[in-house]
N, C-alpha and C positions, 0 to 999 in steps of 0.2 A: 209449740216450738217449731220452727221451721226447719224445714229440713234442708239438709245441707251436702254439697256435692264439689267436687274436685275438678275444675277445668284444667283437660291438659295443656300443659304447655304448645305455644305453637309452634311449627319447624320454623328455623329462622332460614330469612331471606336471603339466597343464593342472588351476589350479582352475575350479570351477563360476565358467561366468559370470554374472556382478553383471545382473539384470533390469532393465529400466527403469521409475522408481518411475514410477507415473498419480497422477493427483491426478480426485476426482469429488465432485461435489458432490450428499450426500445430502438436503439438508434446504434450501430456499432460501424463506422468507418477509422479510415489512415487518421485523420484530425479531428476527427469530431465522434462524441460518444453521448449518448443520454440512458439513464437507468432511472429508474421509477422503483420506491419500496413501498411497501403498505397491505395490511391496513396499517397504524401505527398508533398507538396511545398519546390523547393529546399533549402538547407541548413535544413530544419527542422526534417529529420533523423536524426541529429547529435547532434542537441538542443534536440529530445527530450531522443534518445538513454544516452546521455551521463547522466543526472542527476538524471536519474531512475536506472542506473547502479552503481551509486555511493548511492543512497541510499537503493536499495537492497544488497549493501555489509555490512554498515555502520548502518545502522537505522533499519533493521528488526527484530524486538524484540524477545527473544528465553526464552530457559531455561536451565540450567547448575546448577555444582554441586560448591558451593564457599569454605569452607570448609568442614572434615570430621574428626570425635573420630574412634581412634581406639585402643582399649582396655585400654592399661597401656599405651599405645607410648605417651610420652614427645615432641618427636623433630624425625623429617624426616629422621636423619641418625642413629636412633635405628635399628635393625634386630629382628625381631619377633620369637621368638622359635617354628618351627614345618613349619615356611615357608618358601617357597624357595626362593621369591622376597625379595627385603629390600624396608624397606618401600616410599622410593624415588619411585622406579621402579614400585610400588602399587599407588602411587599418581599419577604418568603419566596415568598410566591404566583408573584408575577413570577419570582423563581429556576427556579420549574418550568415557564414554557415553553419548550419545542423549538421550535428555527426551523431551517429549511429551506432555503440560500441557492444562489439560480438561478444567482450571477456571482459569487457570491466574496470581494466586496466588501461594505465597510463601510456602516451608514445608518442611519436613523430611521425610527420610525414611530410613530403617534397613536392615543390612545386618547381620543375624546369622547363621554359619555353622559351622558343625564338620566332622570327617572324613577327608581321603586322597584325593587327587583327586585334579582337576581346578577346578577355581569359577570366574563364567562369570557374567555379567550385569543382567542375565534373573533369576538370584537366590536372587534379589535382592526383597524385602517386602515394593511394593509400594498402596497407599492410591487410592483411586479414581480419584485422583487429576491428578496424573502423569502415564507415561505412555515408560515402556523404548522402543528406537525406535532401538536399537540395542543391540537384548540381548544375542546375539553369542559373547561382546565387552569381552576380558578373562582380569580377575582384578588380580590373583592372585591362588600358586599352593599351600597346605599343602600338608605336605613330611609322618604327620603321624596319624595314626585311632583316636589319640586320643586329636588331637589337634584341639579349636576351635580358630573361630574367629568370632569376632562382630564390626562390624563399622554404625555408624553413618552417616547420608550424610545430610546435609544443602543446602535446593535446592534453588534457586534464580530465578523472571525473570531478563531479563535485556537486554544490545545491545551490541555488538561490542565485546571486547576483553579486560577482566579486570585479571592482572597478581597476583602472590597471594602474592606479596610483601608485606607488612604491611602498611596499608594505612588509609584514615577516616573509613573505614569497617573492617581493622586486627582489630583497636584500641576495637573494642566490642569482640572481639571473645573469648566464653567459655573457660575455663581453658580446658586444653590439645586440643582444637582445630588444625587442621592441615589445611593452607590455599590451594586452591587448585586454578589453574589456569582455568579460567572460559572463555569456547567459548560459549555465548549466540547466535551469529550468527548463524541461520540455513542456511544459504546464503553459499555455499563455491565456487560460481564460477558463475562471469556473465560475458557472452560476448556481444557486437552487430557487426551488420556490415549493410553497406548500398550500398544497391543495385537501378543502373536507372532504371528506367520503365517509361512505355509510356501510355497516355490517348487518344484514336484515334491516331491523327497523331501527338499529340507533346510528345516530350519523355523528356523533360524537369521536368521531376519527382522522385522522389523517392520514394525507398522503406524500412522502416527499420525491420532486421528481430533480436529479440532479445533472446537470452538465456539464460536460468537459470540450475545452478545445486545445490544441497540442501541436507541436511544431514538424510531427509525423516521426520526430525518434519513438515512439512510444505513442501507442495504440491508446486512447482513452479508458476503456475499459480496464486495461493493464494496471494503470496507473491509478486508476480506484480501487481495485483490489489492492495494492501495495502499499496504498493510505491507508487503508483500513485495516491491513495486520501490524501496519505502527500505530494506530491506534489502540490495537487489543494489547499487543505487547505492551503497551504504557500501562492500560489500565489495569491490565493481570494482576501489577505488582499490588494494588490495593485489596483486590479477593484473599492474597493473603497474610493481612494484618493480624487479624485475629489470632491466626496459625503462629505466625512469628512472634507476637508474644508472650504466647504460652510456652511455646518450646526451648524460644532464644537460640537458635540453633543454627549458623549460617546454611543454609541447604546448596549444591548445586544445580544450575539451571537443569529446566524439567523438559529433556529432548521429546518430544510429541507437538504436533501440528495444533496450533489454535482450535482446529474446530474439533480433534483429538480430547483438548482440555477440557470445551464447555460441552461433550455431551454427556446427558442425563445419564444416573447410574441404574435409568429404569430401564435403560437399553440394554445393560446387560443381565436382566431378566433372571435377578435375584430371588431365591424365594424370600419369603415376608419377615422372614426372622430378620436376616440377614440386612436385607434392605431396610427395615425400619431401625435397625442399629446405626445403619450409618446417618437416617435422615433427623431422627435424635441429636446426633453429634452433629450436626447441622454440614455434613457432607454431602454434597448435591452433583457432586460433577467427578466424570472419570480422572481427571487430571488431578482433582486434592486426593483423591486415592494415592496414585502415583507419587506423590509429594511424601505420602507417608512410610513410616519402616514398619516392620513385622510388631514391634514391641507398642509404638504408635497405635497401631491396628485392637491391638490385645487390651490396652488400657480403655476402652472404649467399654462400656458399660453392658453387659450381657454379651458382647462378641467373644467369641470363644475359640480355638481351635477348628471345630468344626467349619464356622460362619468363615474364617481365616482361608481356610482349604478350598471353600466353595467361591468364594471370590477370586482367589488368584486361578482356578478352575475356569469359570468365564470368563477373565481377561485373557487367559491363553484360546478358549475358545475363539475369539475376536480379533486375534492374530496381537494382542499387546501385550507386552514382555515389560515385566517391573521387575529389576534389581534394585535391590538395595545393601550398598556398602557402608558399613560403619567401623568405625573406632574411636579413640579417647579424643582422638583431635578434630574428626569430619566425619561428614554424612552424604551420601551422594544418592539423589535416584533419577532414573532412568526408564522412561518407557519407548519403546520401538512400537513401530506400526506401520505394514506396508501400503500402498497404494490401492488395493483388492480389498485387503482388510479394513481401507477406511472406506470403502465405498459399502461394504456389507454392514458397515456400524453404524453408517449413518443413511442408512436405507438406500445406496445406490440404486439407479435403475438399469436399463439393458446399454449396450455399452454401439455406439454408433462412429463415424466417421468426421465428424462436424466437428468445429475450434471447439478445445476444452474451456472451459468456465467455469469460474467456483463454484461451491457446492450452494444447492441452492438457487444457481443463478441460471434464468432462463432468457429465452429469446420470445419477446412479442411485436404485433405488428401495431405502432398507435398513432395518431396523427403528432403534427410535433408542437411544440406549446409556443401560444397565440405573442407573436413578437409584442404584442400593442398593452398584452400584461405587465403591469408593473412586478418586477418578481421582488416575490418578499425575502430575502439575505438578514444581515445582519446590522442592521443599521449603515453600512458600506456602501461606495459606489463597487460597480464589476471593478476587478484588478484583473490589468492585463500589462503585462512586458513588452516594452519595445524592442 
């Protein structure tokens, strides 16, 4: 009879672990910005290149002029005595300046001159508010010493590209108003493209490097961070599907900073009980804590009183303050977190003098990408604004 023996099983095969993408910022001027992320897990250059380019053309909010009074003018194809433009050719003018806004808000501002001469954007009598970003823009010439002019300007925020056809906003406009074609977009040009790159020996990675160019209200760099937390804020609401329908419970929105929500609960340095209660119940992130109440917490399988105590223990450690209000009719929570405190949670480093940048976001030095590449997009030609 043969003898006979037990082969152990073998350890199964660990894959290569997933690197953590950086994001750095190679290029940062007035108009022009490039940033490079990577390394990145294939296909997702393209997932993320693609919906940050469409909403930096489309969704970045600006400021523009909607209509504008100028003097006696009735109607666009009047001629003004003593100018040389007609007023058609003065309204395109006005289209191309950029403005600047300090607060946000809606206003006016004046434009009075006499004498001969050109009249550019930078002659123009603006409030604190606003701020013209190109005041070489030439609006308009008088032919004589003794001719003035004075115009009105109706400034607006807004997105995208609103034509000055008469519409839910002509229907309000002042007697002799002149509508005027509104580029609110500061955005006039995003590209990407995606390039391999390799992690030790596997090259099975990406890299996405993306572009911006801007009308100078807004800094490039700016304007990708500001696409990117509408982005997250969109996508939030789906992380918590599951949450909502188990609970059915309207929740109040969850005050803490995006990168607040998505960090790991192993940052705050649970012991094992505790932490493997939550990873069980498939809680990954400090912000679905926050989302939950005390009674939430308790129903969770082996979390106890104890486990209870020690968590809300290290969120106060970490400067994060969870209330939670309840009654028959609502639910609300609540986390705080200051500036210091998120820089200690998400491993800040020493604290310098130089423009702030999101977290995560660095400055490098890299050549710039080869004009004669076709850049890989989205099947799209480049969009740019006139």
């Amino acid at each position: 009879m043969l003898d006979t023996f037990v082969v152990p099983a073998a350890a199964p095969l660990e894959g290569p672990a997933v690197p953590t993408p950086e994001i750095s910022v190679q290029v940062s001027e007035d108009t022009y910005g490039r940033v490079a992320v990577g390394p990145l897990e294939r296909g997702f250059a393209q997932t993320i290149g693609n919906p940050l380019r469409r909403i930096l053309l489309s969704s970045t909010p600006g400021t523009a002029v909607t209509w504008v009074k100028i003097g006696d003018v009735v109607h666009e194809y009047m001629a003004i005595p003593g100018v040389k433009e007609e007023v058609m050719e003065i309204l395109l003018n006005i289209k191309g300046i950029r403005i600047r806004s300090a607060t946000g808000r809606d206003g006016k501002m004046r434009l009075e001159v006499r004498g001969g001469g050109p009249i550019c954007a930078g002659d123009i009598m603006t409030s604190s508010d606003f701020e013209i970003v190109n005041p070489e823009q030439h609006l308009a010439t008088l032919d004589d010493e003794e001719v003035e002019l004075a115009i009105e300007f109706n400034v607006r925020q807004g997105t995208g590209y609103q034509t000055a056809q008469p519409g839910e906003d002509g229907l309000n406009l002042p007697a002799g108003a002149l509508p005027v074609d509104a580029i609110f977009s500061p955005v006039r040009k995003v590209n990407f493209k995606v390039e391999r790159t390799r992690v030790g020996q596997i090259t099975d990675f990406e890299r996405l490097l993306l572009e911006v160019w801007t009308d100078g209200a807004i800094r490039p760099i700016e304007a990708v961070q500001q696409a990117a937390e509408k982005l997250v804020q969109n996508f939030l609401l789906f992380s918590k599907l599951n949450r909502a329908a188990e609970h059915g419970i309207d929740r109040a929105p969850l005050v803490v900073s995006p990168e607040i929500y998505q960090t790991p609960i192993e940052k705050l340095e649970l012991s094992p009980r505790t932490l493997n209660c939550l990873k069980r119940a498939q809680i990954n992130r400090v912000g679905e804590v926050l989302e939950m109440s005390e009674d939430d917490l308790l129903r969770i399988r082996n979390f106890g009183e104890k486990s209870l105590v020690e968590l809300q223990e290290k969120l106060a450690e970490h400067g994060i303050t969870s209330t939670k209000q309840e009654s028959d009719s609502e639910s609300a929570s609540v986390g705080l977190i200051t500036a210091d405190d998120l820089t200690e949670l998400m491993g800040g480093g020493d604290e310098d003098d130089s423009a702030a940048l999101p977290v995560g976001m660095t400055f490098e030095d890299d050549s710039p990408i080869d004009s004669d590449d076709e850049p890989e997009g989205d099947g799209l030609d480049d969009e740019e604004l006139d």
